[in-house]
Backbone as numpy.savetxt, mean C-alpha at the origin, in Angstrom:
# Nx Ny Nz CAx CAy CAz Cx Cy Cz
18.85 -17.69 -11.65 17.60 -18.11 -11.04 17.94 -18.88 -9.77
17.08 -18.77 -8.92 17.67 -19.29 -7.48 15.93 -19.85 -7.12
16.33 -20.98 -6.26 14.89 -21.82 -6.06 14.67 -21.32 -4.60
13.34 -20.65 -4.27 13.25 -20.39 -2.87 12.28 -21.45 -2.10
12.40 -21.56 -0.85 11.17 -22.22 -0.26 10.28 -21.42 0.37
9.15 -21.86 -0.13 7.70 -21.27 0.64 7.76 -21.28 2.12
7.74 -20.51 3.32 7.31 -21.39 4.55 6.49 -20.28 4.96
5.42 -20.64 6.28 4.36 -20.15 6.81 4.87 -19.05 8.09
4.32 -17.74 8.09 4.15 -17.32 9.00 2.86 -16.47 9.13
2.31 -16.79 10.60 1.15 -16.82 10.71 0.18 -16.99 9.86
-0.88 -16.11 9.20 -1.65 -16.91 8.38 -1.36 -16.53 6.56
0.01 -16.18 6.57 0.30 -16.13 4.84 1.84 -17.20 4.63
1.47 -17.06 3.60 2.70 -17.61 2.90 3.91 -16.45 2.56
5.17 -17.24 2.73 5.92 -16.51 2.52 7.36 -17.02 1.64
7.80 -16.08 0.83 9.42 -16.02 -0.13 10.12 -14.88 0.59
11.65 -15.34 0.69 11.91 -14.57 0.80 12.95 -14.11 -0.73
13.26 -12.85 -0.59 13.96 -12.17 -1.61 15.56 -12.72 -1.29
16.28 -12.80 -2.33 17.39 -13.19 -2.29 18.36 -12.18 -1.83
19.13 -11.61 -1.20 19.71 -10.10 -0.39 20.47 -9.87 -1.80
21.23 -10.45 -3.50 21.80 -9.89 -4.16 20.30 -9.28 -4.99
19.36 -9.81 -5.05 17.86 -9.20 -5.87 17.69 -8.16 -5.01
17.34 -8.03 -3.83 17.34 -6.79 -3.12 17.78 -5.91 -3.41
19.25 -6.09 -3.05 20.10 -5.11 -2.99 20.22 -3.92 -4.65
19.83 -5.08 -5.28 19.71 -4.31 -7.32 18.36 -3.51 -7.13
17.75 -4.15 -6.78 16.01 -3.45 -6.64 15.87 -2.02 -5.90
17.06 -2.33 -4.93 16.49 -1.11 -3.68 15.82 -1.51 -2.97
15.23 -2.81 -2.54 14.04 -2.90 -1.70 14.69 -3.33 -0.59
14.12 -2.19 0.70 14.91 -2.35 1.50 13.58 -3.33 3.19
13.90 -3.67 4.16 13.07 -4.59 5.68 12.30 -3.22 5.45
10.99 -3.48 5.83 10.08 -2.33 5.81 9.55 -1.67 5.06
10.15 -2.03 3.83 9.32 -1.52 2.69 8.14 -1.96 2.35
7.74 -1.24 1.97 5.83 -1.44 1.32 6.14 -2.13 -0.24
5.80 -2.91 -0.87 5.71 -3.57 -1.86 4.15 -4.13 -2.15
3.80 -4.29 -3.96 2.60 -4.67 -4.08 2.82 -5.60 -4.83
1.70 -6.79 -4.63 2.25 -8.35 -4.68 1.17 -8.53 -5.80
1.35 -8.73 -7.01 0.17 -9.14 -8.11 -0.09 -10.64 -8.71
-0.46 -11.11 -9.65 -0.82 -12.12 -9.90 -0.65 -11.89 -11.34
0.20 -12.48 -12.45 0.79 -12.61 -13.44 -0.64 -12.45 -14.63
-0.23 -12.03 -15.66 -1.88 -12.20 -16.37 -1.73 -13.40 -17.31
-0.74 -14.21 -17.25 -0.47 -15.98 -17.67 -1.78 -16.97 -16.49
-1.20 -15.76 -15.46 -1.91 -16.87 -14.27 -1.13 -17.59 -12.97
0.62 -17.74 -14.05 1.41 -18.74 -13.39 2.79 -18.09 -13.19
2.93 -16.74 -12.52 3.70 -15.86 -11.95 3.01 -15.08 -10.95
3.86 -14.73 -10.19 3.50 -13.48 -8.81 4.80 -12.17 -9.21
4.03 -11.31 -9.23 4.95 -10.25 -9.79 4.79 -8.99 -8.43
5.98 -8.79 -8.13 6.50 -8.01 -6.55 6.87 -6.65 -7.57
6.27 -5.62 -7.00 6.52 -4.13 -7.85 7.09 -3.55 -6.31
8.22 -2.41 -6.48 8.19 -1.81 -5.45 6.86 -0.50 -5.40
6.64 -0.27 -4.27 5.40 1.40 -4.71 6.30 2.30 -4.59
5.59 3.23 -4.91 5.88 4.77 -5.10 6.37 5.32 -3.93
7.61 5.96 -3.91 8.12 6.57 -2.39 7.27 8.08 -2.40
7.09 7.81 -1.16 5.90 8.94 -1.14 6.17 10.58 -1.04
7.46 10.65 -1.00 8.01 12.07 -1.81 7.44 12.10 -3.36
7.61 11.20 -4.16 7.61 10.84 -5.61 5.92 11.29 -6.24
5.22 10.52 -4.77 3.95 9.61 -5.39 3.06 10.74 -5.75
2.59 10.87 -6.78 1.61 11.94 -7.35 0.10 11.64 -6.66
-0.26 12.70 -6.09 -1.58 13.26 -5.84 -1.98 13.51 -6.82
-3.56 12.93 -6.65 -4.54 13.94 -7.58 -5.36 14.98 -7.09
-5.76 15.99 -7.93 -6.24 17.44 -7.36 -7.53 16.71 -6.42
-8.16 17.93 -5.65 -9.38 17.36 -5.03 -10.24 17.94 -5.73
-11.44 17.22 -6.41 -12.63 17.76 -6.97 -13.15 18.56 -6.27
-13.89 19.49 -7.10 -14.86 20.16 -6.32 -16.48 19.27 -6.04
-16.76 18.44 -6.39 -17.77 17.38 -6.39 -17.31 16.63 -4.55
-15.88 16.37 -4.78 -15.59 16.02 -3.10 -15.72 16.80 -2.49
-15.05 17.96 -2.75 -15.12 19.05 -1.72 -16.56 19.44 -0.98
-17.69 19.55 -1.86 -18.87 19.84 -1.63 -19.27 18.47 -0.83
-19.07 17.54 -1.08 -19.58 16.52 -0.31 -18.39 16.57 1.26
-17.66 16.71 1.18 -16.89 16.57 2.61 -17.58 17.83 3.31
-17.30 19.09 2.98 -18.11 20.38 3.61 -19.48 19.87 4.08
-20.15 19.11 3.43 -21.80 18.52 3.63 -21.24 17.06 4.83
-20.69 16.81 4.97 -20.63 15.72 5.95 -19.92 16.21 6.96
-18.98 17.33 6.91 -18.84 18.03 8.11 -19.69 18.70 8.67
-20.21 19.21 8.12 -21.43 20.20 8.66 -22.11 19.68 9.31
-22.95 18.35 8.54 -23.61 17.08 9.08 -23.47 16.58 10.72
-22.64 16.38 10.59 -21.71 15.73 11.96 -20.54 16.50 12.56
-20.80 17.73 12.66 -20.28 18.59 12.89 -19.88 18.43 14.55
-21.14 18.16 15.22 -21.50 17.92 16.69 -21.15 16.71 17.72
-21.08 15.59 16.57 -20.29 14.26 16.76 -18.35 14.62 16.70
-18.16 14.97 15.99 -16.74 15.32 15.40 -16.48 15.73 16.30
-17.01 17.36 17.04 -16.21 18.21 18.07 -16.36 16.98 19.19
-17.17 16.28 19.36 -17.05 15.53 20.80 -16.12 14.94 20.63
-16.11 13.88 19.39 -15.03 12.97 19.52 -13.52 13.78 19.63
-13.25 15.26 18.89 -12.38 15.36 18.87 -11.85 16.09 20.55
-12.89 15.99 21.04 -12.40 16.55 22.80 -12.20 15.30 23.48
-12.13 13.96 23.40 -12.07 12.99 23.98 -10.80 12.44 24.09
């Protein structure tokens, strides 16, 4: 166990990771990580996410589908403008 200090940059708080915890984890500058809140209350629990080769999609409904086709159609006329701009 190793004691870290909190310090501020810009408007969050910050820990940093210890480079031998890193280095076991895999978590490498730039990684995306999701920061939770313990269900005690009195832990912060750091998960790495899903590398996005890995990360499972879900199928697209046909309930979306029908609604995206209906909002393209919709704004069909807005879309081509914006997309000539």
């Amino acid at each position: 166990m190793r004691i870290q200090t909190v310090f501020k940059a810009g408007n969050s708080n910050v820990v940093a990771i210890p480079k031998n915890l890193s280095e076991e984890l895999q978590i490498k500058p730039g990684q995306k990580v999701r920061v939770e809140k313990s269900s005690d209350e009195d832990a912060i629990i750091i998960r790495k996410t899903a590398n996005s080769k890995t990360a499972k999609t879900k199928p697209i409904t046909k309930e979306f589908k029908n609604w995206l086709d209906k909002v393209l159609e919709e704004d069909k006329e807005i879309l081509d403008e914006l997309a000539n701009r």
